[in-house]
Each structure stands twice: as C-alpha cells, then as structure tokens.
PDB file of N, CA, C and O in Angstrom:
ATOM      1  N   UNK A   1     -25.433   9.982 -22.236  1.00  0.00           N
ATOM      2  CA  UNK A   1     -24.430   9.278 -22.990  1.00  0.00           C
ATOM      3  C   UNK A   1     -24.726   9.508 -24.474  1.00  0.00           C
ATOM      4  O   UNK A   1     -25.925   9.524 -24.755  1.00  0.00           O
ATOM      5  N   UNK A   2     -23.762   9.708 -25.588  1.00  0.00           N
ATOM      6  CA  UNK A   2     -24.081  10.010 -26.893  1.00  0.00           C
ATOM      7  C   UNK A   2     -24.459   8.796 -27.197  1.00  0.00           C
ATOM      8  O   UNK A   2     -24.071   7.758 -26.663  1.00  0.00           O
ATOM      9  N   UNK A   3     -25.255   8.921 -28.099  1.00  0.00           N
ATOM     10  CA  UNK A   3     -25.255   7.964 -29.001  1.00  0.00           C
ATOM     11  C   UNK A   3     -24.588   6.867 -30.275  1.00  0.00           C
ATOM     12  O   UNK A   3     -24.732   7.277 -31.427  1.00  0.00           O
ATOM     13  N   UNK A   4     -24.127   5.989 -30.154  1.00  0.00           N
ATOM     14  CA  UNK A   4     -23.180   5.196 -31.257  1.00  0.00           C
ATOM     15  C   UNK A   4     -23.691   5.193 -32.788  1.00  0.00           C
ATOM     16  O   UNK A   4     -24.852   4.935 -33.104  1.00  0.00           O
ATOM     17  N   UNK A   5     -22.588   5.540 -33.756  1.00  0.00           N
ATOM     18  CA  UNK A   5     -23.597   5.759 -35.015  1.00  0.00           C
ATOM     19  C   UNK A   5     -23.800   3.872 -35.350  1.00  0.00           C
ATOM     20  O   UNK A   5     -23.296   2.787 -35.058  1.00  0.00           O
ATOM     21  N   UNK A   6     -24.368   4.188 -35.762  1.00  0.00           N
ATOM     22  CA  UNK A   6     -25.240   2.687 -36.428  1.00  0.00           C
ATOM     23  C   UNK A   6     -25.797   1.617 -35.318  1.00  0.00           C
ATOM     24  O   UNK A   6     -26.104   0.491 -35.712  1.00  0.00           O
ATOM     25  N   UNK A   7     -25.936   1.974 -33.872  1.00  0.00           N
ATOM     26  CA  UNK A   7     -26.206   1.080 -32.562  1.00  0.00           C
ATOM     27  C   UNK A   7     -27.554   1.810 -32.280  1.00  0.00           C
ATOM     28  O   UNK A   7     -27.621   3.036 -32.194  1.00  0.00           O
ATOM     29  N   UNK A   8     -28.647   0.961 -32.138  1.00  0.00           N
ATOM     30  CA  UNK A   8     -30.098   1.540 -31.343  1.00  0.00           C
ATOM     31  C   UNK A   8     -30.116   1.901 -30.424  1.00  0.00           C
ATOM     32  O   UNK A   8     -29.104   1.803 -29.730  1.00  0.00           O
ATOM     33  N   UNK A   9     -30.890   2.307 -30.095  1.00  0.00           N
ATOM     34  CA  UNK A   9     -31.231   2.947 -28.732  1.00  0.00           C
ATOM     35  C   UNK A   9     -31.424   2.037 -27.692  1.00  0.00           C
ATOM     36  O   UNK A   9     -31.300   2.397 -26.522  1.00  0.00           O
ATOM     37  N   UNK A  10     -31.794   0.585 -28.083  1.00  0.00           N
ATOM     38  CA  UNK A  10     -31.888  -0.448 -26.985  1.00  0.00           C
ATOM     39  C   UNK A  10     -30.495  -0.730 -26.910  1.00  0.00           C
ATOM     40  O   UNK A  10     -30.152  -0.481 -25.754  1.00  0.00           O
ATOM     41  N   UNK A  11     -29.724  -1.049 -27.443  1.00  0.00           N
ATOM     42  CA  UNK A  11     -28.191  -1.039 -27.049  1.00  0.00           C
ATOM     43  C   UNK A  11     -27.705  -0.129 -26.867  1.00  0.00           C
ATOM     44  O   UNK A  11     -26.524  -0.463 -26.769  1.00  0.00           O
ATOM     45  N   UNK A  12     -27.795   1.502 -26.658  1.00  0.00           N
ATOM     46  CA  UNK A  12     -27.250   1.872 -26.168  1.00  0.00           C
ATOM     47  C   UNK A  12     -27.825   2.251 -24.795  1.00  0.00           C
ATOM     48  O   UNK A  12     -27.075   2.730 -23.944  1.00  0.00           O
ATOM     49  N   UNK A  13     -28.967   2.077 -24.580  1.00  0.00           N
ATOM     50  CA  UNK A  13     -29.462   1.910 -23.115  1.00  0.00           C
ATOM     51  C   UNK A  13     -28.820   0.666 -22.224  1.00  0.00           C
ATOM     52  O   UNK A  13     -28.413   0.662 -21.062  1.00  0.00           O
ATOM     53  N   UNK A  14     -28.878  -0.270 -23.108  1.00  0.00           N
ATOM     54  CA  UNK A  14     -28.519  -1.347 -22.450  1.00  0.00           C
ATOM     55  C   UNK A  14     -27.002  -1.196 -22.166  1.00  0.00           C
ATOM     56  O   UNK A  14     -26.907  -1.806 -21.102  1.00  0.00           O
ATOM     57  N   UNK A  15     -25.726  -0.740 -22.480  1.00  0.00           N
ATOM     58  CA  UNK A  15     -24.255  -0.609 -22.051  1.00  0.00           C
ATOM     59  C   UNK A  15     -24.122   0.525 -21.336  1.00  0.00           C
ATOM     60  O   UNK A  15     -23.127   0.679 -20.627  1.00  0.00           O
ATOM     61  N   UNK A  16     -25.180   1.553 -21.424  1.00  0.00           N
ATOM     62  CA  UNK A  16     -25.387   2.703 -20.092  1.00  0.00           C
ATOM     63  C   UNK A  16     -25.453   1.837 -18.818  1.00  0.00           C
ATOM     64  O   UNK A  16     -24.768   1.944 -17.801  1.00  0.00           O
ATOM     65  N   UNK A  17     -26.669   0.742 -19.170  1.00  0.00           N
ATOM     66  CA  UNK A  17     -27.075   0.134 -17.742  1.00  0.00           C
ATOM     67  C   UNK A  17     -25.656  -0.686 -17.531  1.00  0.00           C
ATOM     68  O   UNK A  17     -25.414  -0.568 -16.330  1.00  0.00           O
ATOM     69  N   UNK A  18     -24.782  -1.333 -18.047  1.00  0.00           N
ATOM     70  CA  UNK A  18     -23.778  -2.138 -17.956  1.00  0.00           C
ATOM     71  C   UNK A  18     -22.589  -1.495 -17.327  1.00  0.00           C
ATOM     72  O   UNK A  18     -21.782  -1.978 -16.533  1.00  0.00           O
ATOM     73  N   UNK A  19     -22.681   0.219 -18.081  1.00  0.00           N
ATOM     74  CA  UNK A  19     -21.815   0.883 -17.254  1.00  0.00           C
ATOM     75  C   UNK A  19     -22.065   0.875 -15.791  1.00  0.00           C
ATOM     76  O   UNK A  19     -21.396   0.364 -14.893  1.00  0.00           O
ATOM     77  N   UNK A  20     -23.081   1.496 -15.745  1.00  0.00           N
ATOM     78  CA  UNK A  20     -23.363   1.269 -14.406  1.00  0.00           C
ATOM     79  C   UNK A  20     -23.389   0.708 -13.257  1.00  0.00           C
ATOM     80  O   UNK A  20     -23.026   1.111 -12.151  1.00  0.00           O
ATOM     81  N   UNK A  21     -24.032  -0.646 -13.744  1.00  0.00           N
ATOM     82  CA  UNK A  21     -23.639  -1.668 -12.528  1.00  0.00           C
ATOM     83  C   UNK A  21     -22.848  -2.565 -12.826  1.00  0.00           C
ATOM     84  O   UNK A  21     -23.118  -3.748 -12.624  1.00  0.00           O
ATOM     85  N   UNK A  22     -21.647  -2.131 -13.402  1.00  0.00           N
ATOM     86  CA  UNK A  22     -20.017  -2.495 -13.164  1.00  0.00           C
ATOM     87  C   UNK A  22     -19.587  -1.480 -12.302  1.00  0.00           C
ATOM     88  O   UNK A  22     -18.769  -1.771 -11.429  1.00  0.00           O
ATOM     89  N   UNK A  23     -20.068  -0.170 -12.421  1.00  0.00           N
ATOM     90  CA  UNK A  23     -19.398   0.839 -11.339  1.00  0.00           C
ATOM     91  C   UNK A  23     -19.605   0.934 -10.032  1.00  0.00           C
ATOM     92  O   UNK A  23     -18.836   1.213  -9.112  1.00  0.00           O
ATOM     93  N   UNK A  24     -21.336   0.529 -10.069  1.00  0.00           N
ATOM     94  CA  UNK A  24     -21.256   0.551  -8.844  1.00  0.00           C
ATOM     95  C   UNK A  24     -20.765  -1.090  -7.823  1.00  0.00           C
ATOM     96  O   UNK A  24     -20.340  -1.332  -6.693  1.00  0.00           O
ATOM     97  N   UNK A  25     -21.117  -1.809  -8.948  1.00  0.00           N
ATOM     98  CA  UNK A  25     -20.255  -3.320  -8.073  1.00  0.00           C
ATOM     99  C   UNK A  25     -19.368  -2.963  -7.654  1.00  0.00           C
ATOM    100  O   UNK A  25     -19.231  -3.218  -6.457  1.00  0.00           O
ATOM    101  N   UNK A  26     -18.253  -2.184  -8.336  1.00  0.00           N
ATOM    102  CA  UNK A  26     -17.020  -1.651  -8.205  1.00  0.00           C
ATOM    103  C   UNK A  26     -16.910  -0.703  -7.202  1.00  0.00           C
ATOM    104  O   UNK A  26     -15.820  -0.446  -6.692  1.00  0.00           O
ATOM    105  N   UNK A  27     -17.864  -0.200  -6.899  1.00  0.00           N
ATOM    106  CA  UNK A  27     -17.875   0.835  -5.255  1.00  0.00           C
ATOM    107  C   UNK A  27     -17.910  -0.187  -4.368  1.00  0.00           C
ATOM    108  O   UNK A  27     -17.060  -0.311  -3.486  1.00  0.00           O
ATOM    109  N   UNK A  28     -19.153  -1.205  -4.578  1.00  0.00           N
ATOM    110  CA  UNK A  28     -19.143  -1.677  -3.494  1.00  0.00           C
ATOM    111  C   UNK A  28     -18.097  -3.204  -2.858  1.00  0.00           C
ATOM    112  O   UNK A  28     -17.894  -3.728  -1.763  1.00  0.00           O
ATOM    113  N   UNK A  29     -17.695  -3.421  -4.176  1.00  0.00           N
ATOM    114  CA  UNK A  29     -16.297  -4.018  -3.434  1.00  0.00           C
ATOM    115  C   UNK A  29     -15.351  -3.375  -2.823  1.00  0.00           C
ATOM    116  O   UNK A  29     -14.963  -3.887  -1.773  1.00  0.00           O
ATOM    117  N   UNK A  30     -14.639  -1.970  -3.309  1.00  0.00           N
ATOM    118  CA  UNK A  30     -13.763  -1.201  -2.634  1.00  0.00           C
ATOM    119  C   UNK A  30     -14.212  -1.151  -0.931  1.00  0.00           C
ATOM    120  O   UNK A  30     -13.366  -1.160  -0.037  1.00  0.00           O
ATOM    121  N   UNK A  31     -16.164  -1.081  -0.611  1.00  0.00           N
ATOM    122  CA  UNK A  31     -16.530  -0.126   0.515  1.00  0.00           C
ATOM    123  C   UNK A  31     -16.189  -1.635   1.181  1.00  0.00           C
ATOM    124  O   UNK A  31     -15.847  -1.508   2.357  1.00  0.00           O
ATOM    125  N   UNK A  32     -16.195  -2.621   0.853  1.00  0.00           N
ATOM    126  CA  UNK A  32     -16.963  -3.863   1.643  1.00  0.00           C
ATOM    127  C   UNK A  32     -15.967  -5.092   1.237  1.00  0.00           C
ATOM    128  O   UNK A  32     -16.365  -6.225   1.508  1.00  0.00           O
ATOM    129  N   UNK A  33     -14.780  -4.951   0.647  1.00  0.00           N
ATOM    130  CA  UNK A  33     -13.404  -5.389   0.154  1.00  0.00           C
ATOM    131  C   UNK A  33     -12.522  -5.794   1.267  1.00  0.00           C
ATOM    132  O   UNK A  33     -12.695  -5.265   2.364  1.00  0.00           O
ATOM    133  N   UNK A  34     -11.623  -6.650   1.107  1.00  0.00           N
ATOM    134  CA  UNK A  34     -10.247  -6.953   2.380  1.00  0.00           C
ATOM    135  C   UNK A  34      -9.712  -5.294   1.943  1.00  0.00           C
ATOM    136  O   UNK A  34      -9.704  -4.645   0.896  1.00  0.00           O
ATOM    137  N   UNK A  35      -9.267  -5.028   3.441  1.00  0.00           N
ATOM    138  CA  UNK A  35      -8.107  -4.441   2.971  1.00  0.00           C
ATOM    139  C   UNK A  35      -6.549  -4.705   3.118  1.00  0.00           C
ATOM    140  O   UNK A  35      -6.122  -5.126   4.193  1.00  0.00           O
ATOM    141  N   UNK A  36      -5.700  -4.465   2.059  1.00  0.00           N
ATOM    142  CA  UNK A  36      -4.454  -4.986   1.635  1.00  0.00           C
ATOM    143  C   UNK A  36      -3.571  -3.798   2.486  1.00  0.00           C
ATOM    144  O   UNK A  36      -2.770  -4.329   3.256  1.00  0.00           O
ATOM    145  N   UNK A  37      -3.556  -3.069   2.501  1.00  0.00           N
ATOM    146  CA  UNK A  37      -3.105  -1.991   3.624  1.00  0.00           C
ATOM    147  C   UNK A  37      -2.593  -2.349   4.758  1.00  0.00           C
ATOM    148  O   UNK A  37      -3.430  -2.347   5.660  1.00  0.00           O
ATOM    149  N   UNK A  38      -1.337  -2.717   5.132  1.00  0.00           N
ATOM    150  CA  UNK A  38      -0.969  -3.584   6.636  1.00  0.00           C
ATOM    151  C   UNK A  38      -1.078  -1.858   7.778  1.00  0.00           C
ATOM    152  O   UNK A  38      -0.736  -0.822   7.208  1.00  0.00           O
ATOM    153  N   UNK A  39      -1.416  -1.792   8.851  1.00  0.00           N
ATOM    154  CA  UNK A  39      -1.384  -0.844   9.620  1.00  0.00           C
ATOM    155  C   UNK A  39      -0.009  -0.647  10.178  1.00  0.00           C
ATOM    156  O   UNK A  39       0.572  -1.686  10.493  1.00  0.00           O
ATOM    157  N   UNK A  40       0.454   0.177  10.313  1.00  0.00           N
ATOM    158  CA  UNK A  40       1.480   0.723  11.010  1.00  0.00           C
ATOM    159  C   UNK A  40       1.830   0.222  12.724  1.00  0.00           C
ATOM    160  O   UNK A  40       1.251   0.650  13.723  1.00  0.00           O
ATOM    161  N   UNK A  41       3.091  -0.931  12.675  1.00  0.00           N
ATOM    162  CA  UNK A  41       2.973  -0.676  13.920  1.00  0.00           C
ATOM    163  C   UNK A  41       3.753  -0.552  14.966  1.00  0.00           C
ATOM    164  O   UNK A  41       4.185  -1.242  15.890  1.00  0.00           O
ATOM    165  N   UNK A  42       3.820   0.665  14.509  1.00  0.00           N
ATOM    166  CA  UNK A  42       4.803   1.776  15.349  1.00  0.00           C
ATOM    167  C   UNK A  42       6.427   1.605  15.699  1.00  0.00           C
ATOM    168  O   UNK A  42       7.120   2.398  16.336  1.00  0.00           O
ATOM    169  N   UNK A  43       6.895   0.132  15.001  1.00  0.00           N
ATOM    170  CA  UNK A  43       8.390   0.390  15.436  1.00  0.00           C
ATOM    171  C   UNK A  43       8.952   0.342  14.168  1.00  0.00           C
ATOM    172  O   UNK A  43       8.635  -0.597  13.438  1.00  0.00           O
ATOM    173  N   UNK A  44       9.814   1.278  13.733  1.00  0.00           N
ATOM    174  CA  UNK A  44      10.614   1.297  12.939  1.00  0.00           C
ATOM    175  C   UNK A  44      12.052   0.673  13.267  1.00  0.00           C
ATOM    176  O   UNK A  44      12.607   0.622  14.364  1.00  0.00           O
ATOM    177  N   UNK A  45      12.474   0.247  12.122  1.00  0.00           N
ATOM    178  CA  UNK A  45      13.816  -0.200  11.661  1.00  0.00           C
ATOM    179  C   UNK A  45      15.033   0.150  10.708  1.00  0.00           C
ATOM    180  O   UNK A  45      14.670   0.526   9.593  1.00  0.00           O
ATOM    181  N   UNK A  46      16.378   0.105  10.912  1.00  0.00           N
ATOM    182  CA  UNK A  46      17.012   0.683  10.231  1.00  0.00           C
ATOM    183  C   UNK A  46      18.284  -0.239   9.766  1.00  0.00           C
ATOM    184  O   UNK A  46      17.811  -1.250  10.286  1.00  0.00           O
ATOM    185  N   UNK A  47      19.290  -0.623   9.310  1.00  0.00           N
ATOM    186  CA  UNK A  47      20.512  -0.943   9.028  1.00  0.00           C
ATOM    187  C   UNK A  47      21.552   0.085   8.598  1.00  0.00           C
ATOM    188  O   UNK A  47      21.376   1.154   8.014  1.00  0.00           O
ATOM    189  N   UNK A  48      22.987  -0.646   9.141  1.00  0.00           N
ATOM    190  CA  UNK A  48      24.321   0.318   8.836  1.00  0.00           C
ATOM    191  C   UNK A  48      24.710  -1.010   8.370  1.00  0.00           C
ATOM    192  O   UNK A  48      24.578  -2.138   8.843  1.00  0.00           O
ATOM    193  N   UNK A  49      25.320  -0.460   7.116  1.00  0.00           N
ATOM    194  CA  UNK A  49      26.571  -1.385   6.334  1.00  0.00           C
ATOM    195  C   UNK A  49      27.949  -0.277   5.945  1.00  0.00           C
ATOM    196  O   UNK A  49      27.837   0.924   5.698  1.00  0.00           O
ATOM    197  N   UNK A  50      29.074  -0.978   5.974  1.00  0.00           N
ATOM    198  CA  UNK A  50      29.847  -0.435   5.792  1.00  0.00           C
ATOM    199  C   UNK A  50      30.889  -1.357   5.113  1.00  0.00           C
ATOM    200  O   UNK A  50      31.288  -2.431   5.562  1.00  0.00           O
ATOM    201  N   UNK A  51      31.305  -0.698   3.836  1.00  0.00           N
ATOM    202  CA  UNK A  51      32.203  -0.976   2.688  1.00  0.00           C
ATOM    203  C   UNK A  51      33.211   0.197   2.941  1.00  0.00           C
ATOM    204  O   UNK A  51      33.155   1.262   3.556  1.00  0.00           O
ATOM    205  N   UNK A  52      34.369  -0.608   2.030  1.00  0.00           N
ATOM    206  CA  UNK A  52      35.692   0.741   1.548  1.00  0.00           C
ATOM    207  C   UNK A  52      35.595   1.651   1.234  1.00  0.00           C
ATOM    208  O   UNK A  52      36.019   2.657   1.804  1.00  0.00           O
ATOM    209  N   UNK A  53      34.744   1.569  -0.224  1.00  0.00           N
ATOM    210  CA  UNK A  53      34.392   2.402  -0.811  1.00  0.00           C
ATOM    211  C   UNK A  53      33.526   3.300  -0.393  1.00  0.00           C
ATOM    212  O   UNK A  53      33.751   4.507  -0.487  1.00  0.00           O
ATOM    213  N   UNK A  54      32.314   2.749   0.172  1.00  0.00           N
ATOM    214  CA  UNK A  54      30.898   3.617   0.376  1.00  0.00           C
ATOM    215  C   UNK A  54      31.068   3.972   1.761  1.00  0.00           C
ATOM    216  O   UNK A  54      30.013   4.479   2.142  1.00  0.00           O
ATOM    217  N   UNK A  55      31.658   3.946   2.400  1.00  0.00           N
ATOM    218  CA  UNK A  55      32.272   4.168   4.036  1.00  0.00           C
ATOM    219  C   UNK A  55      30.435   3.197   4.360  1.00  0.00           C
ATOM    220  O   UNK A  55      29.923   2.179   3.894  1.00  0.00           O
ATOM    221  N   UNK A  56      30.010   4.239   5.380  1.00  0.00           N
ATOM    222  CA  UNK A  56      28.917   3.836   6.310  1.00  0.00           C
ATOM    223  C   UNK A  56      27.660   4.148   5.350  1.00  0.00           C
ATOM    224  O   UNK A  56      27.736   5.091   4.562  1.00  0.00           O
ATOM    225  N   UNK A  57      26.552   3.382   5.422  1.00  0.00           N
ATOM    226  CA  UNK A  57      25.217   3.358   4.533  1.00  0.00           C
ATOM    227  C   UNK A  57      24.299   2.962   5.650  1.00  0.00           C
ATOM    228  O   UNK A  57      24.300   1.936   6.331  1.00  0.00           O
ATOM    229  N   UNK A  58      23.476   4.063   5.681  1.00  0.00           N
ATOM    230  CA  UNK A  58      21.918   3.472   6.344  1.00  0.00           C
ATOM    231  C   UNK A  58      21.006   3.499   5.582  1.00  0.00           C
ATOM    232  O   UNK A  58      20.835   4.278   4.644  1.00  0.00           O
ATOM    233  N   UNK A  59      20.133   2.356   6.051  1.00  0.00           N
ATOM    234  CA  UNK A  59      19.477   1.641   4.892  1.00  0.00           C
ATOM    235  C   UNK A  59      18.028   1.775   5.718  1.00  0.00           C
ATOM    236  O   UNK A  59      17.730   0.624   6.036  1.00  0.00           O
ATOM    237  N   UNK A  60      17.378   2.364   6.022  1.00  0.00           N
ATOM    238  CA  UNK A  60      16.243   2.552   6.722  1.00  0.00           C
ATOM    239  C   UNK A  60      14.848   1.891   5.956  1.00  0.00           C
ATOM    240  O   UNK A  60      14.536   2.409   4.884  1.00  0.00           O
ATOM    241  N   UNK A  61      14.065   0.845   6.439  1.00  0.00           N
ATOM    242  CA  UNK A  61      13.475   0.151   6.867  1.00  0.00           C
ATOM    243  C   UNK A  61      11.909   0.291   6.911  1.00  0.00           C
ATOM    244  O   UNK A  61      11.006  -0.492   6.615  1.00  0.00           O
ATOM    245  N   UNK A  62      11.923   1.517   7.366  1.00  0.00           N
ATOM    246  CA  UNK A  62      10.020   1.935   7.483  1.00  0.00           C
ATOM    247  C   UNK A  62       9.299   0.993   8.705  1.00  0.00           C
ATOM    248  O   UNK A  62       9.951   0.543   9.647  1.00  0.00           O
ATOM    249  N   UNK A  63       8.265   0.837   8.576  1.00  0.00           N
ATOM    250  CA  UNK A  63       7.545  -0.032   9.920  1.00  0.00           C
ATOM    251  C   UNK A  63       6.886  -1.450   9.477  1.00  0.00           C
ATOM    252  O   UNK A  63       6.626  -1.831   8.336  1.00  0.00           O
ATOM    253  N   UNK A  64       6.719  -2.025  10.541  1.00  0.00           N
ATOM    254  CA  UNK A  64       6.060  -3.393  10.045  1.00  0.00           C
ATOM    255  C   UNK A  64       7.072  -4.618   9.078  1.00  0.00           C
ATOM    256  O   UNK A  64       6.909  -5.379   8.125  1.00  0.00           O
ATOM    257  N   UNK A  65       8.283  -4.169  10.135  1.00  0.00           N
ATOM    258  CA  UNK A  65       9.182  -5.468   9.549  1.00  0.00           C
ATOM    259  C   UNK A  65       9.426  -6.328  10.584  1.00  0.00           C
ATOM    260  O   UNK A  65       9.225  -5.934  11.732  1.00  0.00           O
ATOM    261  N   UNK A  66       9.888  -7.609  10.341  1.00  0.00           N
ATOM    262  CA  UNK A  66       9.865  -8.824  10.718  1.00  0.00           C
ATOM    263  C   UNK A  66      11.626  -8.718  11.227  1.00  0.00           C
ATOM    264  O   UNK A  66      12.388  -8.474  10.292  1.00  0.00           O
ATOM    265  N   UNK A  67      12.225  -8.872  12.504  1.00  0.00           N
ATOM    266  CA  UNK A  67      13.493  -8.419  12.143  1.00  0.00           C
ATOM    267  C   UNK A  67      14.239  -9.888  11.572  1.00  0.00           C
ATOM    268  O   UNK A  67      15.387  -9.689  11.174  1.00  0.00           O
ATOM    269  N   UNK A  68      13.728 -11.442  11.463  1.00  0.00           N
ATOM    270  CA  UNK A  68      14.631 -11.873  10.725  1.00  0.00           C
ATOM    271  C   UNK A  68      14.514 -11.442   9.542  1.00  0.00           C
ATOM    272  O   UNK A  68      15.578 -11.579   8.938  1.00  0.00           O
ATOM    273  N   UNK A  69      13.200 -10.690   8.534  1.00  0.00           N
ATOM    274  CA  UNK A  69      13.542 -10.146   7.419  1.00  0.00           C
ATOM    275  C   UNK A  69      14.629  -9.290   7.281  1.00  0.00           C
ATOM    276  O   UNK A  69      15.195  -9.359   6.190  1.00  0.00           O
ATOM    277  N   UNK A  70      15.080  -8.488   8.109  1.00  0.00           N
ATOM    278  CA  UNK A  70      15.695  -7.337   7.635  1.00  0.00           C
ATOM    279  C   UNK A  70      17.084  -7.769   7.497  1.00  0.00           C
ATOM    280  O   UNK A  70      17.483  -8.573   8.340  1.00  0.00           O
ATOM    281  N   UNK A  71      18.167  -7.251   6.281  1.00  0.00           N
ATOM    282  CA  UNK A  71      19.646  -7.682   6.195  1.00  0.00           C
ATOM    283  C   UNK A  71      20.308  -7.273   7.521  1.00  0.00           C
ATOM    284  O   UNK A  71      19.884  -6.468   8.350  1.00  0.00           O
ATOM    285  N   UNK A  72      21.311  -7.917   7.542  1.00  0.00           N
ATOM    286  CA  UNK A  72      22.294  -8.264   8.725  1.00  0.00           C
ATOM    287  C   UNK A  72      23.514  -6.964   8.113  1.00  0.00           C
ATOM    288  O   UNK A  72      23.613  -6.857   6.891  1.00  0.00           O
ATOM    289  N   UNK A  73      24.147  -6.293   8.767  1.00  0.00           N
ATOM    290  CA  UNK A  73      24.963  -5.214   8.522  1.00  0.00           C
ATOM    291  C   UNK A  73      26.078  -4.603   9.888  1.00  0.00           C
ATOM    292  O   UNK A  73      25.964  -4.940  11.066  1.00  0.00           O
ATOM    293  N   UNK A  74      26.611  -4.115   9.605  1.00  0.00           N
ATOM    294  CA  UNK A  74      27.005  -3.736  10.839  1.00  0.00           C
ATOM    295  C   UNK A  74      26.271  -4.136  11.967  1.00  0.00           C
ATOM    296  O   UNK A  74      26.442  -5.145  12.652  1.00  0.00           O
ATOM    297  N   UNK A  75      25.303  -3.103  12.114  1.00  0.00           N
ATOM    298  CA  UNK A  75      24.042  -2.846  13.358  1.00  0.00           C
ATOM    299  C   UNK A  75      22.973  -2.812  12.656  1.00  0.00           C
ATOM    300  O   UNK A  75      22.981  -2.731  11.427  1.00  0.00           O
ATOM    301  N   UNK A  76      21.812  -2.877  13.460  1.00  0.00           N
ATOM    302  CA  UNK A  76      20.373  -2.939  12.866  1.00  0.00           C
ATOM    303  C   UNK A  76      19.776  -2.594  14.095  1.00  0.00           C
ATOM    304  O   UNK A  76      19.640  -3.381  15.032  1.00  0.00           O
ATOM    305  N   UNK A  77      19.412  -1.387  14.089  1.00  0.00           N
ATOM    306  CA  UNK A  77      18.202  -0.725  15.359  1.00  0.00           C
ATOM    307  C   UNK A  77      16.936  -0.776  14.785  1.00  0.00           C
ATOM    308  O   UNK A  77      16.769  -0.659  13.571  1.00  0.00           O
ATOM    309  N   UNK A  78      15.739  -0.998  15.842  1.00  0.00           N
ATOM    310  CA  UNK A  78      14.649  -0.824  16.007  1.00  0.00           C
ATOM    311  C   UNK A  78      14.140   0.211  17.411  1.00  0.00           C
ATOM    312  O   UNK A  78      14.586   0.314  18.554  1.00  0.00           O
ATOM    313  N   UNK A  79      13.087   0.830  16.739  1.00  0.00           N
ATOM    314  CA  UNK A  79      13.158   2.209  17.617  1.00  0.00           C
ATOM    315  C   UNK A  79      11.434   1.831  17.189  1.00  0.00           C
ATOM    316  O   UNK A  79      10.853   1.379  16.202  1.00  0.00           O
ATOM    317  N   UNK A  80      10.989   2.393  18.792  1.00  0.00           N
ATOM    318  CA  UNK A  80       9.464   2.003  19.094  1.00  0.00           C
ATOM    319  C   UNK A  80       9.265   3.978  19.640  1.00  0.00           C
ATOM    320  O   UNK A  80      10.127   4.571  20.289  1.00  0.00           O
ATOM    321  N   UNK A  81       8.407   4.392  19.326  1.00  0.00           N
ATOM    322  CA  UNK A  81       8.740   6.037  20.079  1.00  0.00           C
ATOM    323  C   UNK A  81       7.309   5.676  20.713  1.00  0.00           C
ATOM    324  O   UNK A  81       6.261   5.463  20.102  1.00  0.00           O
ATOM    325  N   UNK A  82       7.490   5.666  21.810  1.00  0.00           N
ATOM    326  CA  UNK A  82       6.588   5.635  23.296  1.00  0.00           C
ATOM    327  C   UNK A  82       6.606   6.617  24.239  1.00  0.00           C
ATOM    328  O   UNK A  82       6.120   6.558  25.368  1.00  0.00           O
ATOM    329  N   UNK A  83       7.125   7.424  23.784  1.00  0.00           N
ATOM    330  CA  UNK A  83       6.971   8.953  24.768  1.00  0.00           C
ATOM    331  C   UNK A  83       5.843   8.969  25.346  1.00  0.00           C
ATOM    332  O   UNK A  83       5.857   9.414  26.494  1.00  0.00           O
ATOM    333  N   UNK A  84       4.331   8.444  24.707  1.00  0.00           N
ATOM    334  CA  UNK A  84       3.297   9.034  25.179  1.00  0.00           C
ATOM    335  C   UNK A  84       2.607   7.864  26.949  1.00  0.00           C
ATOM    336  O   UNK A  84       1.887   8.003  27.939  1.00  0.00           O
ATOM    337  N   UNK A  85       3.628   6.669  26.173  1.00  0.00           N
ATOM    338  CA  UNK A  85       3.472   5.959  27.170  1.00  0.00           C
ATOM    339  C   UNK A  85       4.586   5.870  28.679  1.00  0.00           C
ATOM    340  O   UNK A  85       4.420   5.638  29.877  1.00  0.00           O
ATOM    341  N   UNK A  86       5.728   6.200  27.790  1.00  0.00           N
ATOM    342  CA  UNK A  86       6.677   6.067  29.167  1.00  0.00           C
ATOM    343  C   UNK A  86       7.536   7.458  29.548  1.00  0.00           C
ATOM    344  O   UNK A  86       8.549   7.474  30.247  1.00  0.00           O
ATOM    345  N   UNK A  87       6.891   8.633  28.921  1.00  0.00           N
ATOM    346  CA  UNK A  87       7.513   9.717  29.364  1.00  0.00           C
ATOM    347  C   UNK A  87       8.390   9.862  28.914  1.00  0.00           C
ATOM    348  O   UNK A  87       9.088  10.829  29.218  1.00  0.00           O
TER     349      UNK A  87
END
C-alpha cells in the first residue's frame, strides 16, 4: 500500500490492517450470510389482457408466484414442465 503524505507509518499500517479485516468480515458474511435468493420452483406463470387498442398482451410472470398475486386478465396459466416425472 503507498504511503499517505504527511501520515506515519503506524497509521498507515494500522488502515492496511482495517482494510483488511473489513474485507475479510465481508467474505465471511457473504460465505456464512442468509441467502435472499428465493429458489426456483419450477412453475411458471403467465397473463392475457386484452384492450381495443393493444388487442391481446401477455404478460409473463417468471417462477415463484403466489397466484392470488398475479393480475386477473383474460386468462392466467400456470405451467409446471414435469416431463421428467410424468412422461
């Protein structure tokens, strides 16, 4: 680490060491942390709305929804792909 003009050498040893074990605290919360990451699980969702103007709109959804979350529209499918289980 360079050196700071007009800061000693005991302070600048000492904010080396500060760097440090802020970084590594900082590893080891990431390794050993909740994770916020919900897992995937596996059924997707979609909506159709349909206006005058915009005729038909699908509004697709992604996974890990709640279906009273999802808006009410025309139709609203949920699709689970289980091929591996039911052929």
């Amino acid at each position: 680490m360079l050196k700071v003009v007009g800061a000693s050498w005991v302070q600048t040893r000492v904010s080396w060491c500060l760097l440090v074990s802020i970084s590594l605290l900082g590893l080891v919360a990431l390794y050993l942390g909740p994770s916020y990451s919900a897992e995937p699980d596996g059924k997707y969702a979609a909506t159709v709305f349909y206006g005058k103007e915009s005729k038909f709109r699908l509004e697709y959804w992604g996974q890990n929804n709640n279906p009273e979350d999802i808006k009410k529209g025309v139709a609203r499918g949920f699709y689970q792909p289980d091929i591996s289980k039911t052929g």
